[in-house]
N, C-alpha and C positions, 0 to 999 in steps of 0.2 A: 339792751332794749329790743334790738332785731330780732334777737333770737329768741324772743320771748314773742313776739308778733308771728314768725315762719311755725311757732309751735303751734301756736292759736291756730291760725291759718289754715293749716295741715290737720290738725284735731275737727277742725270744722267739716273741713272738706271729707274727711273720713267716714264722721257723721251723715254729712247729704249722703255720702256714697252708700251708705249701709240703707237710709233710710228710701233713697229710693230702690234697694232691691226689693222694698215689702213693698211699695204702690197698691201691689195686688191684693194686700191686706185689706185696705180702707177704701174696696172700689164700692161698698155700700154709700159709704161718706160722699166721694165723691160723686156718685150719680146723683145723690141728693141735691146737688148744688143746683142743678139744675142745665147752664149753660155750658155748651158744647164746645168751648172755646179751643183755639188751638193748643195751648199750654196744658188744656185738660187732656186732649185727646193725644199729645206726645207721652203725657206720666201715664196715659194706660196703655201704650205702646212696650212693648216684655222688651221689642229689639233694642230701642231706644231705657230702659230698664238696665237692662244688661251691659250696652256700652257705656251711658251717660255714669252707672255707677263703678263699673268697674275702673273707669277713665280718673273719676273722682278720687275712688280709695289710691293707686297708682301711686296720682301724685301728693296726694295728701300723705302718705308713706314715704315719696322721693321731700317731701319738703322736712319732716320730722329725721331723715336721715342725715339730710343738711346741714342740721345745728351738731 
């Protein structure tokens, strides 16, 4: 049963990681929203981009290698 949760987990984490390397894709979407919040203005940060996903894929690959 754990090892079916570190898979999940890992699989997830993979996904954000990928998904925030395109941010840049959907900056239409997001200016639309409207508010400048902080959370908004980190996903269109490339530097934060870059680390946050590549930190993501990492471990989400160190967790799938675990099982």
């Amino acid at each position: 049963m754990e090892s079916i949760i570190l898979k999940c987990l890992g699989t997830v984490l993979i996904g954000i990681g990928v998904g925030l390397q395109f941010v840049s894709v959907y900056k239409r979407k997001i200016n639309a929203l409207g508010k400048r919040t902080l959370l908004i203005k980190l996903l269109e940060s490339r530097l934060f981009q870059l680390i946050g996903g590549f930190f993501l894929l990492f471990y989400g690959i160190k967790l799938l290698q675990f099982n």
